[in-house]
ROGU-761956 format. One line per field, with one value per residue: residue in one letter; residue number from 1; x, y, z of N, C-alpha, C in turn. Coordinates in steps of 0.1 Angstrom, whole numbers, padded with zeros to 4 digits. Layout:
<pts>
residuo: c(a,...)
num: c(NUM,...)
n_x: c(X,...)
n_y: c(Y,...)
n_z: c(Z,...)
ca_x: c(X,...)
ca_y: c(Y,...)
ca_z: c(Z,...)
c_x: c(X,...)
c_y: c(Y,...)
c_z: c(Z,...)
</pts>
This chain:
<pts>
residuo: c(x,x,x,x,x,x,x,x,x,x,x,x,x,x,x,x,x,x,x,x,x,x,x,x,x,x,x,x,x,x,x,x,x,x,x,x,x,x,x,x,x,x,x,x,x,x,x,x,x,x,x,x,x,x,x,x,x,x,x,x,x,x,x,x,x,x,x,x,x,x,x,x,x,x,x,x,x,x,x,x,x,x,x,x,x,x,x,x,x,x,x,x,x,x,x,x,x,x,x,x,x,x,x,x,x,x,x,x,x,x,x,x,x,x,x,x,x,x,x,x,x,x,x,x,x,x,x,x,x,x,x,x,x,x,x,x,x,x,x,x,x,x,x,x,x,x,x,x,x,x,x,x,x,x,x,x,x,x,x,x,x,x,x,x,x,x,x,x,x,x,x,x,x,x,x,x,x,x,x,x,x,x,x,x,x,x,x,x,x,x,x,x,x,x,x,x,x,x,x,x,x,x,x,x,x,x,x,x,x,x,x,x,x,x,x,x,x,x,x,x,x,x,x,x,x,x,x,x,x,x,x,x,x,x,x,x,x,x,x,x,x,x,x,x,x,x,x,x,x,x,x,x,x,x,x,x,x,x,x,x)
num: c(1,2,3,4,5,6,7,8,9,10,11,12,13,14,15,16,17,18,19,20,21,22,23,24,25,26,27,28,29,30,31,32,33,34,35,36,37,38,39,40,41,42,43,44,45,46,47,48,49,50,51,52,53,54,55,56,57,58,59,60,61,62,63,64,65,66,67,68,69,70,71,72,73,74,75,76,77,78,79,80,81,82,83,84,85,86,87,88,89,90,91,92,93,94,95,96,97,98,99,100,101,102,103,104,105,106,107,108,109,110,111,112,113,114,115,116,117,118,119,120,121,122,123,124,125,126,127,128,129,130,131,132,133,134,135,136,137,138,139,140,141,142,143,144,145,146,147,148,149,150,151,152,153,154,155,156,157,158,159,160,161,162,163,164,165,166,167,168,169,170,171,172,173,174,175,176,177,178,179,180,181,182,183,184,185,186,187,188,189,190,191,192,193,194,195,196,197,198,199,200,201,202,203,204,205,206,207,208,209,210,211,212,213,214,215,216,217,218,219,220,221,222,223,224,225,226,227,228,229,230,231,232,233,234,235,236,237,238,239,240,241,242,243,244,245,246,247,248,249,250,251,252,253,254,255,256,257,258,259,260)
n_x: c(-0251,-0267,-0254,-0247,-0270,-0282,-0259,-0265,-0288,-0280,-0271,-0285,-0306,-0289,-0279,-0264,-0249,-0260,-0235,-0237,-0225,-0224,-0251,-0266,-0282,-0285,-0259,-0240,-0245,-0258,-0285,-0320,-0348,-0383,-0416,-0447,-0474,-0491,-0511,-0528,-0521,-0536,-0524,-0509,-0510,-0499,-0470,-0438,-0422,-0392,-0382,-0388,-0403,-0411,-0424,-0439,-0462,-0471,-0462,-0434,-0428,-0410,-0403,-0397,-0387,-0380,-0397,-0420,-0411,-0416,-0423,-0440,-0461,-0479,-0513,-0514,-0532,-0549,-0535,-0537,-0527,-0515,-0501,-0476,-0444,-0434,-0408,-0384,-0392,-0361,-0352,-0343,-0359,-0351,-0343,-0352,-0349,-0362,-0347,-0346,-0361,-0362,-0370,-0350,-0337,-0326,-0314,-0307,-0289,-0285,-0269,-0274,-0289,-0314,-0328,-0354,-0377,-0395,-0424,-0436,-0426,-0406,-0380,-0348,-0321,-0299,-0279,-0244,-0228,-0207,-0213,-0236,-0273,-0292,-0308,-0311,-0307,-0307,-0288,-0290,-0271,-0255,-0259,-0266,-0262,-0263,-0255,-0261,-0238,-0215,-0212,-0216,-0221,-0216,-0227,-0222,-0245,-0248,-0229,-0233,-0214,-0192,-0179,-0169,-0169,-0180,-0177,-0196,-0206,-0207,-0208,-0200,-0187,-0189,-0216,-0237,-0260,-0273,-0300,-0330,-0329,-0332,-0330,-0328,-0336,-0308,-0296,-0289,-0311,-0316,-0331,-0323,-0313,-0322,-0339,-0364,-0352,-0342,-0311,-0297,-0276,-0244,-0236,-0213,-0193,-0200,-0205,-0230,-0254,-0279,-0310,-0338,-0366,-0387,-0401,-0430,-0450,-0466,-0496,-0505,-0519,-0516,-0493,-0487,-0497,-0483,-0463,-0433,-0403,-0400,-0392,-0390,-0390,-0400,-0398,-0415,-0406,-0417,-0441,-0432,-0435,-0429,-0431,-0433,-0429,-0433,-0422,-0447,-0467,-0500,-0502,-0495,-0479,-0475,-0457,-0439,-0411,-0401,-0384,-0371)
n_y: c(0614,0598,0574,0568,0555,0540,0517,0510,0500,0478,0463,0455,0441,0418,0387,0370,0337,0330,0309,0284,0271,0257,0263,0246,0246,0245,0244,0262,0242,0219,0196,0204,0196,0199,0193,0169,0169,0139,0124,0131,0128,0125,0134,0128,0164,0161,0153,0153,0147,0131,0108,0087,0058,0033,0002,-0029,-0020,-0002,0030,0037,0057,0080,0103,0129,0148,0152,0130,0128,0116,0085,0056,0045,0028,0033,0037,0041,0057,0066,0083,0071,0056,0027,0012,0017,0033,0046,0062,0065,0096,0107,0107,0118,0111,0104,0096,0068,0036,0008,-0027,-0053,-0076,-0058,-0028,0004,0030,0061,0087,0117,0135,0123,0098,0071,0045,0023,-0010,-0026,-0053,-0054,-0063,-0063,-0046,-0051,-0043,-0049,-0043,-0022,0005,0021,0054,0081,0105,0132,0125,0120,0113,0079,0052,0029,0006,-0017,-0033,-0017,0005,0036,0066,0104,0129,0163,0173,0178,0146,0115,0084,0051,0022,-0009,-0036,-0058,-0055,-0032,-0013,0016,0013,0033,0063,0091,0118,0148,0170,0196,0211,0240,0232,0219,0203,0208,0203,0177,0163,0141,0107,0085,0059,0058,0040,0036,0068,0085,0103,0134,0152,0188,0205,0239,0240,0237,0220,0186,0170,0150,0124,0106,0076,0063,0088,0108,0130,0152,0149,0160,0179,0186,0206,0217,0239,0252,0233,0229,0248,0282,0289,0266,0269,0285,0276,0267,0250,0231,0226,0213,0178,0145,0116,0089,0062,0032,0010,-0011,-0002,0023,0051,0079,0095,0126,0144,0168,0181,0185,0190,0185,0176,0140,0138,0125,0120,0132,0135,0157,0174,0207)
n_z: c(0707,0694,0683,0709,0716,0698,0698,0724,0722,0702,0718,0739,0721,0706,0692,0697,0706,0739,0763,0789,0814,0845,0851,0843,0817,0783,0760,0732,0704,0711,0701,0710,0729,0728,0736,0736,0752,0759,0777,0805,0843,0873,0903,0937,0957,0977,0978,0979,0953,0947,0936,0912,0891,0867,0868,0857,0853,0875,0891,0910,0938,0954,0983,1000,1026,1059,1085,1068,1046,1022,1004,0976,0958,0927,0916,0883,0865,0884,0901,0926,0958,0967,0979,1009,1021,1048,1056,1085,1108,1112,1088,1052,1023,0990,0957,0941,0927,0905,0909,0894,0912,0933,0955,0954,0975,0979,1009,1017,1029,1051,1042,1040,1023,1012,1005,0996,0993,0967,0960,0984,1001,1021,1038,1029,1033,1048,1039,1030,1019,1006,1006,0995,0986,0959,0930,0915,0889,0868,0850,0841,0847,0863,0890,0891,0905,0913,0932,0933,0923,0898,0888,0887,0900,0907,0911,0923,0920,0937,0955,0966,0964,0952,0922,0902,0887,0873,0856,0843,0815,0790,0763,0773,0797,0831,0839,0867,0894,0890,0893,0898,0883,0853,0829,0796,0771,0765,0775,0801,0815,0832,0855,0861,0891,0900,0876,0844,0828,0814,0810,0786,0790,0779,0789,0790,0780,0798,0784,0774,0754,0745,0754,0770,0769,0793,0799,0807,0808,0835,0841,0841,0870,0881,0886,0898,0926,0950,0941,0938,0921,0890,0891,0888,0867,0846,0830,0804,0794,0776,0769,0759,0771,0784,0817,0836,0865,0891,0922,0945,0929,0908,0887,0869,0841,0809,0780,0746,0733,0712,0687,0687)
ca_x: c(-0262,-0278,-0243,-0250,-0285,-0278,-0250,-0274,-0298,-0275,-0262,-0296,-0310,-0279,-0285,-0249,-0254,-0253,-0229,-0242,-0220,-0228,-0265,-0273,-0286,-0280,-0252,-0236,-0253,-0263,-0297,-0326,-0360,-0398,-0425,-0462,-0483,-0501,-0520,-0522,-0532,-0539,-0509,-0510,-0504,-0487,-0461,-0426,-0412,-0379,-0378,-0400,-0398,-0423,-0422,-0448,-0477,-0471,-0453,-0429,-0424,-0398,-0411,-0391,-0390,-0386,-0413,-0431,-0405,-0418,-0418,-0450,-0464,-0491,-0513,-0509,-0542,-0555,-0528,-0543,-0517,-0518,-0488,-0467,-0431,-0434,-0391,-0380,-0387,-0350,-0347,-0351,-0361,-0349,-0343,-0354,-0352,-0367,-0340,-0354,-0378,-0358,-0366,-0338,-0341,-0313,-0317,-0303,-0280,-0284,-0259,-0279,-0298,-0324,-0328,-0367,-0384,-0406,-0435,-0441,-0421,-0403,-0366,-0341,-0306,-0298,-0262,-0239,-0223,-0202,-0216,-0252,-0280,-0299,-0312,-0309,-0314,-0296,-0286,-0294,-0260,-0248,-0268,-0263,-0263,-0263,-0252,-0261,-0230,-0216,-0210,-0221,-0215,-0219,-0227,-0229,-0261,-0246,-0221,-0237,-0203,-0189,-0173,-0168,-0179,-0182,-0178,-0207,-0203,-0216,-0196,-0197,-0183,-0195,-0232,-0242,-0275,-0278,-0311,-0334,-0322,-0340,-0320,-0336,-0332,-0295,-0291,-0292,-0322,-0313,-0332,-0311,-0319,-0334,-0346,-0368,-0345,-0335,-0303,-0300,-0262,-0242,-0234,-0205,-0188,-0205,-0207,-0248,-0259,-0290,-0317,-0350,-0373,-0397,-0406,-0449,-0454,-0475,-0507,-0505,-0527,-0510,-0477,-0490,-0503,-0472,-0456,-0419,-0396,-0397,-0386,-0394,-0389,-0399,-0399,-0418,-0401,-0429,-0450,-0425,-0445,-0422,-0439,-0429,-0440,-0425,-0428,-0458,-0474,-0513,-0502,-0480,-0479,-0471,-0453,-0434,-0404,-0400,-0371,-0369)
ca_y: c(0608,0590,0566,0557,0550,0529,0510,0505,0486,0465,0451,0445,0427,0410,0379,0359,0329,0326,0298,0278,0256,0254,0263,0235,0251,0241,0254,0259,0237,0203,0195,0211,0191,0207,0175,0174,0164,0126,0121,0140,0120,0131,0133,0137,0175,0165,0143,0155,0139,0122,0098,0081,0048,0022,-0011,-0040,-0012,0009,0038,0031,0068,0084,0114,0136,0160,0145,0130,0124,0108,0075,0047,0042,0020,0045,0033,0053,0064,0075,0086,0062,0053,0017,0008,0028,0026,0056,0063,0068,0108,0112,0102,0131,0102,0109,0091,0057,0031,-0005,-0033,-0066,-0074,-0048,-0010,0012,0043,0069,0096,0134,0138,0107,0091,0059,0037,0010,-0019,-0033,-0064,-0049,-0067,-0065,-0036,-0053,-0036,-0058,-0035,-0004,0009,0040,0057,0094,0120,0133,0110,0129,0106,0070,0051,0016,0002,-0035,-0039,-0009,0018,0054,0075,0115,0137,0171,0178,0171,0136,0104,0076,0034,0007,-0031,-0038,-0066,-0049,-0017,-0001,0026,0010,0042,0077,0099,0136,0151,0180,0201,0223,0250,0227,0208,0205,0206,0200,0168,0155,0126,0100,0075,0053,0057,0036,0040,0070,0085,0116,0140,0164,0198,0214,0239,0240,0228,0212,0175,0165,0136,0121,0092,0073,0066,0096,0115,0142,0157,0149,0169,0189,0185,0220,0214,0249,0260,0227,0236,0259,0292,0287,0255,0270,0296,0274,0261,0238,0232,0226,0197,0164,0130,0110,0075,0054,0024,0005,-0019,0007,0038,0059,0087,0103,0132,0156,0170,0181,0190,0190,0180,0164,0137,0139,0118,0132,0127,0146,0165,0180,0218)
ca_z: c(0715,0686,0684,0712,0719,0692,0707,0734,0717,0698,0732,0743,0710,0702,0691,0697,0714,0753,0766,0800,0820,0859,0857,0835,0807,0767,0754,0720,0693,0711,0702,0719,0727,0736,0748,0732,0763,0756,0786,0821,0852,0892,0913,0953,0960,0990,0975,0977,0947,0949,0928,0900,0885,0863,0866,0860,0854,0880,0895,0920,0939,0964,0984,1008,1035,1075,1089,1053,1035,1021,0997,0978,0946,0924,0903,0871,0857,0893,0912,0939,0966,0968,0992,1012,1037,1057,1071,1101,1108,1107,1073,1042,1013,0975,0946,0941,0913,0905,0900,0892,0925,0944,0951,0961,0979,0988,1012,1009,1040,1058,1035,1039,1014,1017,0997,1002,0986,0958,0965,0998,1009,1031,1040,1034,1037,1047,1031,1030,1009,1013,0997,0997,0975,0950,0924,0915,0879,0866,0835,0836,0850,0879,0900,0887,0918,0916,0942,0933,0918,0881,0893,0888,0906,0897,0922,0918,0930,0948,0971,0967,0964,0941,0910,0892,0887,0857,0855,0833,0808,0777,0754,0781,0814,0842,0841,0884,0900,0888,0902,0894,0871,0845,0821,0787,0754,0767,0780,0812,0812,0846,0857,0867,0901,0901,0866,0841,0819,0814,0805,0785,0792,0775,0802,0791,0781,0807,0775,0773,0739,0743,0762,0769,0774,0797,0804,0805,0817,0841,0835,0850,0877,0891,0888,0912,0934,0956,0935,0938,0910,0878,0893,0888,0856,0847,0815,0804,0782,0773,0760,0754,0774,0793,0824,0840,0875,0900,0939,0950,0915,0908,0880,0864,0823,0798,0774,0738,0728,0699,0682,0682)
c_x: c(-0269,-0268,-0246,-0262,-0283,-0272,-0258,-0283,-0289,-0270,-0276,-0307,-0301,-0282,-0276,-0258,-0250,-0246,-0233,-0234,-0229,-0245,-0274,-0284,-0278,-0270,-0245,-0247,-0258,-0278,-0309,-0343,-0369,-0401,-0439,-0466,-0497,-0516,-0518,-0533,-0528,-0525,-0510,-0501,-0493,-0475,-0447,-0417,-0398,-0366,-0387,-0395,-0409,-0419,-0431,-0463,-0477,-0457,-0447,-0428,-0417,-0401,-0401,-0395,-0390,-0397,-0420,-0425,-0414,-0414,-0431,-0455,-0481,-0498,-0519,-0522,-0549,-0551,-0530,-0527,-0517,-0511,-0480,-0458,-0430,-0419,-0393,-0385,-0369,-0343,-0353,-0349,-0356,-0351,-0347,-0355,-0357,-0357,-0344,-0364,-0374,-0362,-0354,-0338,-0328,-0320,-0309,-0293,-0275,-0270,-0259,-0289,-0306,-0327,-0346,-0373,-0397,-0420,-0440,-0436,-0416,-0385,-0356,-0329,-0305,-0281,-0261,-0235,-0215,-0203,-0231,-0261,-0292,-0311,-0306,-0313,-0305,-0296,-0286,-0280,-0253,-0259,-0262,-0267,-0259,-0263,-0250,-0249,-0229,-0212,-0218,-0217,-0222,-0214,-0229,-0236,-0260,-0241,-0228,-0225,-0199,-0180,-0166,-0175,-0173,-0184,-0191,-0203,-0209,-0202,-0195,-0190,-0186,-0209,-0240,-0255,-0279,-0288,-0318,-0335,-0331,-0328,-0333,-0332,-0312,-0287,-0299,-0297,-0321,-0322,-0327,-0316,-0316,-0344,-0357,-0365,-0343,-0325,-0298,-0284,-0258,-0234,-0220,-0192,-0190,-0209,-0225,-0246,-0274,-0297,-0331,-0359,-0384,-0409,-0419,-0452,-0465,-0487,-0505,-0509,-0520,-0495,-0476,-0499,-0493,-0465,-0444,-0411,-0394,-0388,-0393,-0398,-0390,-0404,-0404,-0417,-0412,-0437,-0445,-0435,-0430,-0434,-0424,-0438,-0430,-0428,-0436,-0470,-0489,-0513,-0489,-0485,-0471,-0467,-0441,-0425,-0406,-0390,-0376,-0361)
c_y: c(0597,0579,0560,0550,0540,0518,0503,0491,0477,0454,0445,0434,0421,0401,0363,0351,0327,0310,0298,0269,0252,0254,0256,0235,0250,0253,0253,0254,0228,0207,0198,0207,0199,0190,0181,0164,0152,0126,0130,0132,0129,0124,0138,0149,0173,0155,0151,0150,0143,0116,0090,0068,0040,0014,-0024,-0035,-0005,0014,0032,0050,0071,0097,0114,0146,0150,0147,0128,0121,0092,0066,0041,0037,0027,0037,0049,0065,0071,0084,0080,0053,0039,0011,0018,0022,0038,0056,0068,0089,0116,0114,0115,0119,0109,0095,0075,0050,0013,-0011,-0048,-0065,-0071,-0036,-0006,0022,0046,0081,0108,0134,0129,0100,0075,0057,0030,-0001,-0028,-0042,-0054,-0056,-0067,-0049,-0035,-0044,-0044,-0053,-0024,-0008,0022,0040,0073,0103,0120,0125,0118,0119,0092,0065,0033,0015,-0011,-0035,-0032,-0001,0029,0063,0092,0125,0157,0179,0177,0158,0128,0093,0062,0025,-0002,-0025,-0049,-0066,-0036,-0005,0001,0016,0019,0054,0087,0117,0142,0165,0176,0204,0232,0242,0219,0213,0200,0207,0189,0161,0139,0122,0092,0071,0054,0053,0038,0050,0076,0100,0119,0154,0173,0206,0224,0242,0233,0226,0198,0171,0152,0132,0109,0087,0064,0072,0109,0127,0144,0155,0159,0171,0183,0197,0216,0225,0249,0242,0221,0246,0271,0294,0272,0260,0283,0288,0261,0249,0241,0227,0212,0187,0154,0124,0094,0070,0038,0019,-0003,-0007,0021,0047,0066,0098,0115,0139,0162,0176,0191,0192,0179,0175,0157,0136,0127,0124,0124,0137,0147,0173,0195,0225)
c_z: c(0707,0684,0692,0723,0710,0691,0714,0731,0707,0709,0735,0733,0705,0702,0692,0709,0730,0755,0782,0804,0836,0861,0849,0826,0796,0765,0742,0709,0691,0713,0716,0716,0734,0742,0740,0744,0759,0763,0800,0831,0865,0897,0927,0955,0971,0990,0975,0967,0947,0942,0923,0893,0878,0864,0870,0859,0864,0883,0909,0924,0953,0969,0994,1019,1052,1078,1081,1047,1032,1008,0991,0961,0942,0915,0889,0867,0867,0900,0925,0943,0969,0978,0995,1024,1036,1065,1078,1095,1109,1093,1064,1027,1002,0967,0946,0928,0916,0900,0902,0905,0938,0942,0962,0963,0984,0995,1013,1017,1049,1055,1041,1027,1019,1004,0999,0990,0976,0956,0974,1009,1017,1031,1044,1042,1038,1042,1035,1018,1018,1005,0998,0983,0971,0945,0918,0902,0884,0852,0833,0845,0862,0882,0896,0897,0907,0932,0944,0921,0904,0877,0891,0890,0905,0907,0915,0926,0938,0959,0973,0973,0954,0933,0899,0890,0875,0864,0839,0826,0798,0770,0761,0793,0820,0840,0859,0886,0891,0895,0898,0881,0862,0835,0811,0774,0755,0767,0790,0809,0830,0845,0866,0876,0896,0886,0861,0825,0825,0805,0800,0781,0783,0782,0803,0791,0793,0796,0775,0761,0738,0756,0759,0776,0778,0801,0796,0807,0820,0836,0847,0862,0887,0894,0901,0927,0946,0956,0940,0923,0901,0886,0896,0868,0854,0836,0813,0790,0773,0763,0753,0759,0786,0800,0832,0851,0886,0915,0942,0940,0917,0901,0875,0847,0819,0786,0757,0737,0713,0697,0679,0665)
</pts>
């Protein structure tokens, strides 16, 4: 009996390392980042985020759900809504990114885009595509689409057609629930449905070179109070300032990594 009570507990304190592929959690021995919290600003509770972007001093943001999807320019320090493109209620908005003095918005099921003047908000193009539209980044040079899967897919921004698509993986597999994208310092930083992890990819091996732990976050008290899950990521190169929030969240952070 005493064999194996003992047994027992060695299985459950064991200390061998778990391996993660599909649920997009660190696995093996690639680098593993926390975040010390800079600044924390107001964020509309009733935002759906989408999709998050900086550019020019403010937030560019992408909100979801029929009937409240929209398209709306924040400014930073208030959360104050300053412009907004309200879609069609047929539309379920996601991911959006700033490319020169374009934003570009994909929606979830639709398997339409939009292309709208970044100043004015006007809507120049709608597009397709064939697969569902997660999150959106760029790299100075193509559109990095996400579609949930372990996929990532590479528009010109002038035809707004596929060019090329990348398979993503760790040392454990396919890394799936790829959500919303940011291009950072060269590489691409994903947050993984439904977690709160960010995967930071090399965009062009598709290989994960590291993790970002974003878990506690939140304060106990807001995480109980009908948030939905880590997403939205946006980097300002100018200042090196990385924000983060996610849907339905009261706030958006600013944030530094740190090496575990």
């Amino acid at each position: 009996m005493i064999r194996i009570l003992v047994f027992l507990l060695t299985l459950i304190f064991s200390t061998s390392p778990t391996v993660y592929a599909e649920s997009g959690k660190p696995s093996g021995s690639l680098p593993v980042y926390g975040y010390r919290i800079v600044q924390v600003y107001p964020h509309d509770r009733g935002a759906y985020t989408q999709g998050l972007a900086f550019a020019g001093g403010y937030l560019y943001e992408g909100t979801g759900r029929e009937g409240h999807s929209s398209l709306r320019r924040v400014e930073v320090k208030t959360g104050r809504v300053l412009q907004e493109y309200k879609l069609e209620d047929r539309y379920f908005g996601e991911g959006i990114t700033v490319f020169r003095d374009l934003v570009i918005q994909l929606t979830w099921r639709n398997r339409a885009g939009f292309v709208y003047d970044r100043a004015v908000f006007r809507r120049l193009r709608t597009f397709s595509y064939d697969h569902e539209g997660w999150g959106i980044t760029h790299d100075g040079r193509r559109l990095i689409v996400s579609d949930g899967s372990a996929a990532l897919h590479f528009l010109d921004p002038r035809t707004l057609r596929e060019v090329g698509i990348l398979q993503v993986r760790d040392e454990g597999g396919s890394v799936t629930g790829l959500n919303e994208l940011e291009y950072v310092r060269g590489t691409i930083y994903a947050n993984v449905w439904p977690t709160d992890r960010i995967a930071m990819i090399n965009p062009q091996t598709g290989i994960v070179t590291g993790w970002v732990d974003m878990t506690g976050l939140l304060t106990a008290f807001d995480a109980r109070s009908g948030v939905d899950v880590l997403n939205g990521i946006a980097y300002d190169p100018a200042g090196d300032r990385l924000f983060v929030t996610g849907k339905l969240w009261p706030h958006l952070y600013e944030i530094k990594l740190l090496k575990k």
